[in-house]
mmCIF file of the C-alpha atoms, coordinates in Angstrom:
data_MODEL
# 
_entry.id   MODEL 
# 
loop_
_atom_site.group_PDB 
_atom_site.id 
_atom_site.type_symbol 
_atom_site.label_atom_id 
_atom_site.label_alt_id 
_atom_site.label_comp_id 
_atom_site.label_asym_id 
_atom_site.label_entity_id 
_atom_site.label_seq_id 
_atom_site.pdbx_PDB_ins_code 
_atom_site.Cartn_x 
_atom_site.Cartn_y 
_atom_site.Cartn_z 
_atom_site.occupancy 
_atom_site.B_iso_or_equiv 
_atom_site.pdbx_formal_charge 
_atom_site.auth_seq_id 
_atom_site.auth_comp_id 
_atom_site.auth_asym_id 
_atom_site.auth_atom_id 
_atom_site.pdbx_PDB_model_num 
ATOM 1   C CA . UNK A 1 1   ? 18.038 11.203  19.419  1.00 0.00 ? 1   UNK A CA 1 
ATOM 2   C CA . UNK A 1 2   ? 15.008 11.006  17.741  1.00 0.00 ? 2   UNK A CA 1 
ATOM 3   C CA . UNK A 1 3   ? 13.662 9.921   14.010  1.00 0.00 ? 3   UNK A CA 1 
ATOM 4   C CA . UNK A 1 4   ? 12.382 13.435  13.916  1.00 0.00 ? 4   UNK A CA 1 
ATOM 5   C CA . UNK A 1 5   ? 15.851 15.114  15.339  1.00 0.00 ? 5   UNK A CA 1 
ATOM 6   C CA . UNK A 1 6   ? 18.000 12.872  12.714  1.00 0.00 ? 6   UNK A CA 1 
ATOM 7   C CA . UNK A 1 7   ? 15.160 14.226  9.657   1.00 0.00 ? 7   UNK A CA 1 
ATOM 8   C CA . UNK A 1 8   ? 15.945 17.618  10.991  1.00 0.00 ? 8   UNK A CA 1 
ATOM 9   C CA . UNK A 1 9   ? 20.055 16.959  10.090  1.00 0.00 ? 9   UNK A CA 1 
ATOM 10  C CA . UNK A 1 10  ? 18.767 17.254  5.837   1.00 0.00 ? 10  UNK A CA 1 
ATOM 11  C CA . UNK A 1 11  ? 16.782 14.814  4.046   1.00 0.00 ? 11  UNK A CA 1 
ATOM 12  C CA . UNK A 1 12  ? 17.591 11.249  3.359   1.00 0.00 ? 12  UNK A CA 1 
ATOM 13  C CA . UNK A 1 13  ? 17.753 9.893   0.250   1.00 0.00 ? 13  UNK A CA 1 
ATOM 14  C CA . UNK A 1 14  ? 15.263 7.585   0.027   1.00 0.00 ? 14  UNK A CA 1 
ATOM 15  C CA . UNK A 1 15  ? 12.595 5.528   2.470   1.00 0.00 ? 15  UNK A CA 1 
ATOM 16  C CA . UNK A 1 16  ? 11.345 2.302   2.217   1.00 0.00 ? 16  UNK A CA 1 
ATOM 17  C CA . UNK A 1 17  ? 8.354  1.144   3.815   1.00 0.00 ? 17  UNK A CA 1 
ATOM 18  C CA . UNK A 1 18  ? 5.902  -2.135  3.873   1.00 0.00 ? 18  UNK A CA 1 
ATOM 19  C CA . UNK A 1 19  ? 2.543  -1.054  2.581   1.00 0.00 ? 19  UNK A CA 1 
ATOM 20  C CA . UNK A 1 20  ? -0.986 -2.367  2.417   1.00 0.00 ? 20  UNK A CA 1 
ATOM 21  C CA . UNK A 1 21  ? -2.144 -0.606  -0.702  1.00 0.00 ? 21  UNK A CA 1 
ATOM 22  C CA . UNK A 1 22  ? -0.840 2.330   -2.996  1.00 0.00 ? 22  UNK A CA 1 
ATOM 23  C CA . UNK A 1 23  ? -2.738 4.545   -4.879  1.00 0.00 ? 23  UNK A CA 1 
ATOM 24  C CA . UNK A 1 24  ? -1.359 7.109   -7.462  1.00 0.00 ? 24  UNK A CA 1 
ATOM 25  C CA . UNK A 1 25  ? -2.143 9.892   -5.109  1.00 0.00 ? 25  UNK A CA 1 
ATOM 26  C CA . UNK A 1 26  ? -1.698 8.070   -1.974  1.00 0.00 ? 26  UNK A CA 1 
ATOM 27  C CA . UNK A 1 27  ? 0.783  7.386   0.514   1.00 0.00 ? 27  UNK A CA 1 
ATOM 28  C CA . UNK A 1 28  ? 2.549  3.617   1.297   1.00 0.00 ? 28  UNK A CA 1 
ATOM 29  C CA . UNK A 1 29  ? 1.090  3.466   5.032   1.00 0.00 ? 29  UNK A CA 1 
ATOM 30  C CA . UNK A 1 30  ? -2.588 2.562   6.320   1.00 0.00 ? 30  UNK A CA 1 
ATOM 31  C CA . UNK A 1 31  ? -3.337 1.075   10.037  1.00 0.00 ? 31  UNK A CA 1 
ATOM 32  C CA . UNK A 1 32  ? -3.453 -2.748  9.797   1.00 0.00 ? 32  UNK A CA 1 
ATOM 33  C CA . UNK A 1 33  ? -6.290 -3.873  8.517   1.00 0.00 ? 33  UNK A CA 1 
ATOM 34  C CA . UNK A 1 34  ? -8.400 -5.059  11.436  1.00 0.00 ? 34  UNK A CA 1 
ATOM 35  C CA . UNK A 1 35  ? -6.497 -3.649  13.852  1.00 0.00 ? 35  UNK A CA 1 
ATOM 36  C CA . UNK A 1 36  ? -6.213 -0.402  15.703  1.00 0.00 ? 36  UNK A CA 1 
ATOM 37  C CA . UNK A 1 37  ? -2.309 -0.709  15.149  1.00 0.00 ? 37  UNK A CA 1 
ATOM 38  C CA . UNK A 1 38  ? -0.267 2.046   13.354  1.00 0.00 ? 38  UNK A CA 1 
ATOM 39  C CA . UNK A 1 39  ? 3.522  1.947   11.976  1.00 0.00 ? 39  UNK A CA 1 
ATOM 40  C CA . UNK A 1 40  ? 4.742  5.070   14.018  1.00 0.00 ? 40  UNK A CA 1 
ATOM 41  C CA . UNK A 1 41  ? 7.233  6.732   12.250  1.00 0.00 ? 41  UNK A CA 1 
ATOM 42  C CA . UNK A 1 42  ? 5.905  6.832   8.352   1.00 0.00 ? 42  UNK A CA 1 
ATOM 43  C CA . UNK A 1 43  ? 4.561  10.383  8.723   1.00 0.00 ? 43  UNK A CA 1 
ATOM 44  C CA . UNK A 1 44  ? 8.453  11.525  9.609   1.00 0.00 ? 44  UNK A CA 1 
ATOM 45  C CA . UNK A 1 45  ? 9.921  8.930   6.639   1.00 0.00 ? 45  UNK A CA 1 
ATOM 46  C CA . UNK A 1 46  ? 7.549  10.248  3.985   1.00 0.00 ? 46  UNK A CA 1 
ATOM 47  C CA . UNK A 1 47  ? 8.419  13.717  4.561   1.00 0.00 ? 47  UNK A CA 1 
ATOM 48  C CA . UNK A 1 48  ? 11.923 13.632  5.614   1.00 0.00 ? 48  UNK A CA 1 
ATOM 49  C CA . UNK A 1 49  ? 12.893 11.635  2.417   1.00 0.00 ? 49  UNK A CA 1 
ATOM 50  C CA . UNK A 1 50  ? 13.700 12.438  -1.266  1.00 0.00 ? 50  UNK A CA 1 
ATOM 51  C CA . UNK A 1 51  ? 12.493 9.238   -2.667  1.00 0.00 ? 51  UNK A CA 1 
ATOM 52  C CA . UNK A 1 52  ? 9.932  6.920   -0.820  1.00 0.00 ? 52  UNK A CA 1 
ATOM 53  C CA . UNK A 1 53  ? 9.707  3.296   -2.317  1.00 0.00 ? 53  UNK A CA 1 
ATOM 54  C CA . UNK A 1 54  ? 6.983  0.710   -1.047  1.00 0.00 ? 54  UNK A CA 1 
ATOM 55  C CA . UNK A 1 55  ? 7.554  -3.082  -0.925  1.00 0.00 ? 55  UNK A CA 1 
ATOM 56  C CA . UNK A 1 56  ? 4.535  -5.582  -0.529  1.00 0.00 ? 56  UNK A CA 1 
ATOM 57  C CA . UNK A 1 57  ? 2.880  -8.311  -2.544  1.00 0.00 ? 57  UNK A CA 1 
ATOM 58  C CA . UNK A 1 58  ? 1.163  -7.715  -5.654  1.00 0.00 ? 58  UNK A CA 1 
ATOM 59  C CA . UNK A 1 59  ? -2.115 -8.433  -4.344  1.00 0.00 ? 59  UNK A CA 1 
ATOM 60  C CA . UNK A 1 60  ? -3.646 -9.713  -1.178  1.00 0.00 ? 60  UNK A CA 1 
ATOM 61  C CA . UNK A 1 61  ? -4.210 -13.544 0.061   1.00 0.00 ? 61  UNK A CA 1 
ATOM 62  C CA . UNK A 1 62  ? -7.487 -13.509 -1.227  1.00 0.00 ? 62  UNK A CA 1 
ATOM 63  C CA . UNK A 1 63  ? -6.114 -11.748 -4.843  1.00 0.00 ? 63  UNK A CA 1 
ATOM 64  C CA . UNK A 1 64  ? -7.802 -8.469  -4.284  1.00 0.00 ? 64  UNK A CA 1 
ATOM 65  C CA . UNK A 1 65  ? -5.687 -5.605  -5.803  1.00 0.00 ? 65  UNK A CA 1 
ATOM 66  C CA . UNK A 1 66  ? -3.117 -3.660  -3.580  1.00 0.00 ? 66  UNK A CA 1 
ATOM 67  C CA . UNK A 1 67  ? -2.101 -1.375  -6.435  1.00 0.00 ? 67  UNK A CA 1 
ATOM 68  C CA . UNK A 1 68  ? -5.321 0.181   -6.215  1.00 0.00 ? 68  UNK A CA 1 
ATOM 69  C CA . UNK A 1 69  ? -6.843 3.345   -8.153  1.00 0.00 ? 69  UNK A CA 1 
ATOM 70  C CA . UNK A 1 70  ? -8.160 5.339   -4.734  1.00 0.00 ? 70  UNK A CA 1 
ATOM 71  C CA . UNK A 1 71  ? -7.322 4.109   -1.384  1.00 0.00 ? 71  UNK A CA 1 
ATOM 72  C CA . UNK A 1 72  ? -9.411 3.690   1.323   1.00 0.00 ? 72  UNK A CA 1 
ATOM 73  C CA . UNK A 1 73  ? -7.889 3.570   4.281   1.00 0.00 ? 73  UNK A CA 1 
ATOM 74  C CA . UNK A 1 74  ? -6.649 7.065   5.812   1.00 0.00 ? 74  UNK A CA 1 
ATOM 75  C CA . UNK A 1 75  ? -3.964 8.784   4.693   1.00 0.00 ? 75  UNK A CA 1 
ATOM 76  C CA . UNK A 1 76  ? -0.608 9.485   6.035   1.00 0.00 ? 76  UNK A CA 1 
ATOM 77  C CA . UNK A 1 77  ? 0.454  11.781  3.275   1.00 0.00 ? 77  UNK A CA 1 
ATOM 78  C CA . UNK A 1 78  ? -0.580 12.300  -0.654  1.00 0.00 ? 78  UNK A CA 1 
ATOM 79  C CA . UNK A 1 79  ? 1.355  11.561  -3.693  1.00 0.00 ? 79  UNK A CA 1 
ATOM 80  C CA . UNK A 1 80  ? 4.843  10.585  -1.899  1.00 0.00 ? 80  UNK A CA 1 
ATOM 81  C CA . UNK A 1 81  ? 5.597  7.386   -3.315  1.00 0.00 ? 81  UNK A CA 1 
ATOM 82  C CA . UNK A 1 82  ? 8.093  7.369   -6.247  1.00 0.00 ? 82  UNK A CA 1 
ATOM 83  C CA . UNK A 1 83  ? 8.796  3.327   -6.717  1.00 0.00 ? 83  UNK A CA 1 
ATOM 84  C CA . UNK A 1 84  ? 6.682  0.053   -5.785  1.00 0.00 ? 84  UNK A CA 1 
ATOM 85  C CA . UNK A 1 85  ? 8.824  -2.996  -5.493  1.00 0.00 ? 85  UNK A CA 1 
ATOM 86  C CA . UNK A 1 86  ? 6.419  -6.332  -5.884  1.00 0.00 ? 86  UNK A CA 1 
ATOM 87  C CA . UNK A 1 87  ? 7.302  -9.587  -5.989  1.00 0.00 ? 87  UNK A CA 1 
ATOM 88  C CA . UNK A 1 88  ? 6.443  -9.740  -10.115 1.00 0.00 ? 88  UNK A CA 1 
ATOM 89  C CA . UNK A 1 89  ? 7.047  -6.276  -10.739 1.00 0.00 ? 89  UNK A CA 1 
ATOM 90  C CA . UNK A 1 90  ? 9.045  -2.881  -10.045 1.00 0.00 ? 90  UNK A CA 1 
ATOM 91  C CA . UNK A 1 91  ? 6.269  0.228   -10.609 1.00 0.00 ? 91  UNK A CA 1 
ATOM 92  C CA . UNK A 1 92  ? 7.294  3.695   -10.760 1.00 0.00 ? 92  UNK A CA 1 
ATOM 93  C CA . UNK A 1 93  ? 5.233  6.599   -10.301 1.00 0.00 ? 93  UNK A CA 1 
ATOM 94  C CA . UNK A 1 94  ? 4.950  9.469   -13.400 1.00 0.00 ? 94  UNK A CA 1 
ATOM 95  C CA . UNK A 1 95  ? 2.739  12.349  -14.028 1.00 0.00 ? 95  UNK A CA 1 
ATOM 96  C CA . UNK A 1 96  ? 1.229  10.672  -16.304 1.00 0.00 ? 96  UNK A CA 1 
ATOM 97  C CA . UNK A 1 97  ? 0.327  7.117   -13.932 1.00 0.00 ? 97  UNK A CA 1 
ATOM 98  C CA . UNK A 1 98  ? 2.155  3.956   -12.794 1.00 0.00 ? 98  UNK A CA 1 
ATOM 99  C CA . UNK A 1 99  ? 5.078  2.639   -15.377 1.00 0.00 ? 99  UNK A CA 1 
ATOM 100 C CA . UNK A 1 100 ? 5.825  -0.790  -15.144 1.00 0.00 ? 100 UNK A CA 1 
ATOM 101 C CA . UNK A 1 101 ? 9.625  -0.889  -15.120 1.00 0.00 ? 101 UNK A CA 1 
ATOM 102 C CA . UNK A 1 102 ? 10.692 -4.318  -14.458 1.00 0.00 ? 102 UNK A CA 1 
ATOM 103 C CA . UNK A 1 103 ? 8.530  -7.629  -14.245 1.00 0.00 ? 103 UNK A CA 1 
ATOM 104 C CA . UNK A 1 104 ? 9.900  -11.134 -12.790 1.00 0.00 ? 104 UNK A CA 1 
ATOM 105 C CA . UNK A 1 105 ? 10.556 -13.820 -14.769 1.00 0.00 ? 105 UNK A CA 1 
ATOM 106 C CA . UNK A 1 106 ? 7.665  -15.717 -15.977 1.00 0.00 ? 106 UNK A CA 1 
ATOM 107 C CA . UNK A 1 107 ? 5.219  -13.018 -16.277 1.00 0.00 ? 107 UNK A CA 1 
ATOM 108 C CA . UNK A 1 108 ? 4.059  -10.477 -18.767 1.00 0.00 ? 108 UNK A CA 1 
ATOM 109 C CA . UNK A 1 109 ? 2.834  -7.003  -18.476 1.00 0.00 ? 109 UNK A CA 1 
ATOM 110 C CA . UNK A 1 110 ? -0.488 -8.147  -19.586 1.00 0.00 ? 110 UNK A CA 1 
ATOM 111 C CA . UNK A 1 111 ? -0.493 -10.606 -16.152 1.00 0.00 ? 111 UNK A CA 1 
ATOM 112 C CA . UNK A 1 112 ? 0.980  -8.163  -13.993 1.00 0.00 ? 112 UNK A CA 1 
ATOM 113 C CA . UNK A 1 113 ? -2.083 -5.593  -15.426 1.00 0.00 ? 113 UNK A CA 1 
ATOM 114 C CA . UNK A 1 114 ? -4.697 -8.125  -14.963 1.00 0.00 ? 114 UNK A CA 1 
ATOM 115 C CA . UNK A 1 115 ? -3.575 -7.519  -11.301 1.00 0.00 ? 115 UNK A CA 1 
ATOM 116 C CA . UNK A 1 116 ? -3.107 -4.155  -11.013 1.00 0.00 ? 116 UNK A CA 1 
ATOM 117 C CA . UNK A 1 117 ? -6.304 -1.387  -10.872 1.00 0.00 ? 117 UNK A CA 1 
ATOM 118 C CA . UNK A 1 118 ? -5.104 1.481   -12.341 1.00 0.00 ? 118 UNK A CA 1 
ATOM 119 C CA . UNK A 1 119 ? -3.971 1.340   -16.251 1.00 0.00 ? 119 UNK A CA 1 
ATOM 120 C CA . UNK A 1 120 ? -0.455 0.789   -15.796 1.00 0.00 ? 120 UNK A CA 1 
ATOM 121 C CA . UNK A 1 121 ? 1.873  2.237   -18.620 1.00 0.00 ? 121 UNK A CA 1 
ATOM 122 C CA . UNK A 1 122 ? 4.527  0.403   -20.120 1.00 0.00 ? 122 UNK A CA 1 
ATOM 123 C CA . UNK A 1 123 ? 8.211  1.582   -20.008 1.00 0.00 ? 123 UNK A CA 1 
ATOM 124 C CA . UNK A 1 124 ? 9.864  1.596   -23.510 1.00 0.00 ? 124 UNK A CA 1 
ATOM 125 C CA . UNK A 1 125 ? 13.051 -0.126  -21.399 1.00 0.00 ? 125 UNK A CA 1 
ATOM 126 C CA . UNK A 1 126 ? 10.792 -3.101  -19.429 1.00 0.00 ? 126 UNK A CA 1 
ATOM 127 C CA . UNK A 1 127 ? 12.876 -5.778  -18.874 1.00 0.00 ? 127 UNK A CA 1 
ATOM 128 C CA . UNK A 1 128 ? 12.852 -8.493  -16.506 1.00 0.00 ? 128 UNK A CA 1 
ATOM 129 C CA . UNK A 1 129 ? 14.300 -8.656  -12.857 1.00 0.00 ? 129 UNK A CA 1 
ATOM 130 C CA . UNK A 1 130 ? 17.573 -9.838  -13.199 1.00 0.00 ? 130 UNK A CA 1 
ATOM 131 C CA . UNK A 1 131 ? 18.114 -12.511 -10.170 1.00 0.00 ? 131 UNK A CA 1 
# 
């Protein structure tokens, strides 16, 4: 059976994918960089799930955003990702823009903005991850 057969069945609950960048209106999946590679599959995920949650770094090895305000690399679908899971912060995406949720322990929102493009709002509730 296929990805696309199971989707059919009713929609999971929630995805999670690896990502490259994430923009408020853009999806969690982008060709490698530098490569002609693709992760087959994402297009089905995105759509065939409630709740679609990214994981990656923070920022890139040379400390270039990832959290970006536009991305640039083609889309896969548009304003499908509900949760970003860093390894300093947990992001969560609103109407009104990114909310910082949680943050790891030895950082502040002000570091984890300094590394983030787009204005990130704060949750009344941030607190830090619990390990």
């Amino acid at each position: 059976m296929m990805l696309r057969d199971e989707l059919m069945m009713g929609p999971m609950p929630s995805a999670v994918l690896p990502c490259w960048t994430v923009a408020r209106m853009s999806p969690p999946w982008a060709p490698i960089p530098g490569t002609r590679k693709i992760i087959l599959g994402a297009m089905d995920l995105i759509y065939g799930a409630k709740r679609v949650i990214v994981i990656t770094e923070h920022v890139n090895k040379k400390g270039e955003f990832k959290i970006v305000k536009e991305c640039t690399y083609p889309l896969t679908g548009k304003a499908c990702v509900s949760m970003i899971v860093t390894d300093i912060s947990v992001i969560e995406r609103a109407k009104e823009g990114f909310v910082l949720k949680e943050f790891a322990p030895g950082w502040t929102a002000e570091d984890i903005q300094s590394l983030t493009e787009p204005k990130l709002i704060v949750a009344d509730d941030l607190k830090e991850f619990e390990l």
